[in-house]
C-alpha positions as CSV (number, residue, x, y, z in Angstrom):
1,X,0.0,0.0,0.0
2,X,1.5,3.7,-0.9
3,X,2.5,5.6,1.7
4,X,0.1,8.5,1.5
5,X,-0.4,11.6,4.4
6,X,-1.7,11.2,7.2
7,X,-4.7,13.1,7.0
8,X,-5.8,11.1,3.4
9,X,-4.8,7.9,5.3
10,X,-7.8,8.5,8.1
11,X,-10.2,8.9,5.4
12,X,-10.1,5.2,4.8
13,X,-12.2,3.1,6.0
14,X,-10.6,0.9,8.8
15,X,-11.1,-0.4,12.2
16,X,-10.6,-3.7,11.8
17,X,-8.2,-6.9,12.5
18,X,-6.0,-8.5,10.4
19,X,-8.2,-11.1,10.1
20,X,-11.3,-8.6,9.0
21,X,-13.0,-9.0,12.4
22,X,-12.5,-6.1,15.3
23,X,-10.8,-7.5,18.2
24,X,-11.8,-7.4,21.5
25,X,-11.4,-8.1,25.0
26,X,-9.1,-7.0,27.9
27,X,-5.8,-4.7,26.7
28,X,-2.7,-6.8,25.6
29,X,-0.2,-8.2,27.8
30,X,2.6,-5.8,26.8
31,X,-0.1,-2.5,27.8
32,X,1.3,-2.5,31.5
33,X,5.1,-2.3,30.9
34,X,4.1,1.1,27.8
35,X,2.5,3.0,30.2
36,X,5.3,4.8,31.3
37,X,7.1,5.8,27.4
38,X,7.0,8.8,27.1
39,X,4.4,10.0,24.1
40,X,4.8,11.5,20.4
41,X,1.7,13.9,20.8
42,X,1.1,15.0,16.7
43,X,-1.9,17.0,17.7
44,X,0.6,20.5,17.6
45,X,1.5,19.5,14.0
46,X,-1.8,18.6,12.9
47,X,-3.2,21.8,14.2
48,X,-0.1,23.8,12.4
49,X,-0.8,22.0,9.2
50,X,2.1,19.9,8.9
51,X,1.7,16.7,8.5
52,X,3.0,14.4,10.7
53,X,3.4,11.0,8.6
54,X,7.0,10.8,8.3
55,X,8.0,11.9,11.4
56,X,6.0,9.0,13.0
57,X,7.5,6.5,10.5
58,X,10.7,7.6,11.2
59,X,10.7,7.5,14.9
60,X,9.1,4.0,14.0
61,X,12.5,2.5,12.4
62,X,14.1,3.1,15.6
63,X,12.1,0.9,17.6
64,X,13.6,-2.3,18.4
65,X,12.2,-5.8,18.5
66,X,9.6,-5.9,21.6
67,X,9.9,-1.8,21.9
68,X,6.9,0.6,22.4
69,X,6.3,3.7,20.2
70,X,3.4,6.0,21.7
71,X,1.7,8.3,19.7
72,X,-1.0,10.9,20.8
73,X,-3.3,11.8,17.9
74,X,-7.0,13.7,17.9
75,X,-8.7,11.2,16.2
76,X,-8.2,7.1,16.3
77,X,-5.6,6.9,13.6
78,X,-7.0,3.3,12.0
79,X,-4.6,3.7,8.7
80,X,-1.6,4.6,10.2
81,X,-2.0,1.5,12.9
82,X,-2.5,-0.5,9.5
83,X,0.5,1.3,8.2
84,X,2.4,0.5,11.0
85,X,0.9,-3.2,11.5
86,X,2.8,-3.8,7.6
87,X,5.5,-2.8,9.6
88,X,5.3,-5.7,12.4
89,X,3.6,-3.3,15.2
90,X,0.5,-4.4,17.2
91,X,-0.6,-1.5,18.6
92,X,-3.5,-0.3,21.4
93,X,-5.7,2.7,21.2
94,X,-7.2,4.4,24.3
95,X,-9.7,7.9,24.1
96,X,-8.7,9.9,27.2
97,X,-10.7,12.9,26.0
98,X,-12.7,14.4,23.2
99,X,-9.6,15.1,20.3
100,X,-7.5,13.2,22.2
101,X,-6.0,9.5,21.8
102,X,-3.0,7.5,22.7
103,X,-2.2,4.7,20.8
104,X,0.6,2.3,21.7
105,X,2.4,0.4,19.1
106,X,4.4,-2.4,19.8
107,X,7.1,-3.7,17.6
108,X,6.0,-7.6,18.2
109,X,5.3,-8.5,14.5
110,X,2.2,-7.2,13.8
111,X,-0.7,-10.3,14.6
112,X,-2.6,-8.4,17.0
113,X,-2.4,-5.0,15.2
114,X,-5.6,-3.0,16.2
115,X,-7.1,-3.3,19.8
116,X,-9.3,-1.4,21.7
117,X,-11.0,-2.5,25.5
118,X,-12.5,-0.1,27.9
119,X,-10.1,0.3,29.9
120,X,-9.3,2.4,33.4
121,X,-5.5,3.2,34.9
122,X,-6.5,4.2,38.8
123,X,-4.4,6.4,41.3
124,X,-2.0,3.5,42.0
125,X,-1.4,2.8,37.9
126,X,-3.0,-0.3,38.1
127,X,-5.7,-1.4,34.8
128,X,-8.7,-2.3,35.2
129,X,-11.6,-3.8,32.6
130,X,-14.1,-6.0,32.4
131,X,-14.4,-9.5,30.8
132,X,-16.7,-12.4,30.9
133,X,-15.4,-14.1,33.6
134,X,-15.3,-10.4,35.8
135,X,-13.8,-7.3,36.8
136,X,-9.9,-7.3,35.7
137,X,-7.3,-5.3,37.5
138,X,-3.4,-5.8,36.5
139,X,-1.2,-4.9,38.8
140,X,1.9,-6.1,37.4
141,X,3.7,-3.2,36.5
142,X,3.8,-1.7,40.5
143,X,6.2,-1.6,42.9
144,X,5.2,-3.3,46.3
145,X,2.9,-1.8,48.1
146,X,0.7,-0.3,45.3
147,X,-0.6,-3.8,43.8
148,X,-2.2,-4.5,47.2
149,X,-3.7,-0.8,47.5
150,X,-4.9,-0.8,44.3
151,X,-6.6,-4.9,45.0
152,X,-8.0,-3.6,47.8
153,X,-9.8,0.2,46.4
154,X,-11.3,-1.9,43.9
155,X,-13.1,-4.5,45.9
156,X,-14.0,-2.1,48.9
157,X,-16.0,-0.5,46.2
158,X,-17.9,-3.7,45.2
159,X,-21.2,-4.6,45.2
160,X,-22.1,-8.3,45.8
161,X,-22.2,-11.0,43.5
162,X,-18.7,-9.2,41.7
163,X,-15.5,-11.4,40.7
164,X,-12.3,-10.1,40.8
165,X,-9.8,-11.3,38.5
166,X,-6.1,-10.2,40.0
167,X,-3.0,-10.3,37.1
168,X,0.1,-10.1,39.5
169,X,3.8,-11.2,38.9
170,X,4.6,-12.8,41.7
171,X,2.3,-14.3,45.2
172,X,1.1,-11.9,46.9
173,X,1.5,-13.4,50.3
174,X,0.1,-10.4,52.0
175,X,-3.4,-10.2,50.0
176,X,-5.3,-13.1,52.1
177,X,-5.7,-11.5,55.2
178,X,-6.4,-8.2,54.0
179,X,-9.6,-9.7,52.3
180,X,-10.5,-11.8,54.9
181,X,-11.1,-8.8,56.4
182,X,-13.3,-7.3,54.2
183,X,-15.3,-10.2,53.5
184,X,-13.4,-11.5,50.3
185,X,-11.3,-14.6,49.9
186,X,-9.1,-16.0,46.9
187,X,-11.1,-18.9,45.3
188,X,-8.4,-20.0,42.3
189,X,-5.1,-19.3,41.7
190,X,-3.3,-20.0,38.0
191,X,-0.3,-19.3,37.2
192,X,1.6,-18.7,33.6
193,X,4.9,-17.1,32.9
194,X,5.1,-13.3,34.3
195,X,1.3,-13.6,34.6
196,X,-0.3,-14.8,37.8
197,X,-4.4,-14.8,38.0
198,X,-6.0,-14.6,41.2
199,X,-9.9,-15.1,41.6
200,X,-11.3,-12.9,44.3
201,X,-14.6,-13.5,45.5
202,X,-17.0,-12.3,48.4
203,X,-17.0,-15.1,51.2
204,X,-20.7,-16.2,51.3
């Protein structure tokens, strides 16, 4: 596909995965450890009439294998993440106002290249969303003790009948007692690599 501006790029009509079907679901695995690159923000050229394609491309070729590029844009910028995706970036996109969006692009090779989730980042950092199976929170990118603040805000502010869904990086040998207290308990526990889930539930 020709590399065009990025204004005539957003008039196409995108929004979709590689495999024609939007994706959905909680925020990638790799979201947690971009929150804290710092951000490209384009809206200044945009709004000076420069256009800010090239700039983005080239800051793009420096990004190493696994590396985050951020990019704040006014509008959800579905070409340039397809652009970018024939490129080998994934990438995230997340409205934190009206003419504002940050999309994260991560150099990964490109087969989850478009996703969006309602997410939330609270006071501590932590994410939080919801899927099927419950409320999310991922607390994997604090230092101690902000993953057990952040555990324990969320559920005080529960109603009953919620599940909790904890993604932590290590045990958190502390976190039993401290819902105990409030009327909560851990009911499973699975663990994968750099990803342990914790089911929280009320204690009945």
């Amino acid at each position: 596909m020709p590399v065009g501006t990025l204004a005539a790029l957003e008039r196409e009509v995108s929004g979709m995965g590689g495999d024609g079907e939007k994706v959905s679901g909680g925020p990638p695995d790799w979201l947690a450890q971009a929150l804290d690159q710092p951000a490209f923000d384009v809206r200044p050229l945009l709004a000076g009439g420069e256009d800010p394609l090239m700039a983005i491309l080239e800051r793009s070729g420096t990004v190493e294998m696994g590396g985050v590029l951020v990019v704040d844009a006014p509008f959800n910028p579905s070409p340039l993440r397809r652009v970018l995706a024939g490129r080998g970036f994934s990438s995230y996109g997340r409205k934190l106002a009206e003419g504002h969006w940050r999309v994260f692009f991560h150099l990964d090779g490109g087969a989850d290249w478009e996703r969006e989730a309602e997410v939330d980042i609270g006071p501590e950092g932590a994410l939080t969303w919801r899927e099927d199976d419950g409320l999310h929170i991922d607390v994997r990118k604090l230092a101690p003790p902000q993953p057990l603040v952040a555990i324990l805000r969320l559920v005080e502010g529960l109603g009953p009948g919620e599940t909790v869904v904890v993604h932590h990086d290590r045990h958190p040998h502390l976190l039993a007692p401290e819902l105990a207290e409030r009327g909560w308990c851990i009911a499973r526990v699975t663990e994968e690599a750099a990803n342990i889930r914790l089911w929280l539930e009320r204690i009945s």
